[in-house]
C-alpha positions, 0 to 999 in steps of 0.5 A: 560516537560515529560507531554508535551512529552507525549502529543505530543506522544499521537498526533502522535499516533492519527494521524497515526491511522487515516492515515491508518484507512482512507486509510483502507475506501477509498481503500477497497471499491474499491479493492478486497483484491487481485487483478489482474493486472489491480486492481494492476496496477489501484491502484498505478496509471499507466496503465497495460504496465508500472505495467508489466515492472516496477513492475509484472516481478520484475525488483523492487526487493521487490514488493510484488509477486503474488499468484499462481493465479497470484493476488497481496493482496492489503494491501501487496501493500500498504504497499511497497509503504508507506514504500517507497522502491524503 
């Protein structure tokens, strides 16, 4: 039993690495590690308008905020919304 558990650990362990190492590949070519709005808003999948509203002035309270260049780091992004806070 204990072996068995052990194994079924061992898998998931496995598996999430290779969720984030994948996400890692596919997304750092694409993005530089910050962006500006449009990068932002490109990479969650809605336009410029909508990432403004919803996301840029912080009507989502734990989105991550912008340099004071006015650039969001993409791993920061990422991470909210695998974390799924809403």
């Amino acid at each position: 039993m204990f072996e068995e558990m052990l194994a079924e650990l061992n898998t998931q362990i496995r598996s999430m690495i290779l969720e984030n190492v994948k996400d890692f590949i596919s997304l750092e070519g694409q993005f530089p590690i910050m962006m500006t709005r449009e990068e932002t808003a490109k990479l969650i999948g809605i336009s410029v308008n909508p990432f403004d509203e919803k996301y840029r002035y912080n009507s989502k309270k734990h989105f991550p905020k912008p340099d004071e260049m006015g650039r969001w780091n993409k791993f920061e992004v990422i991470e909210y919304f695998k974390k799924g806070i809403k």
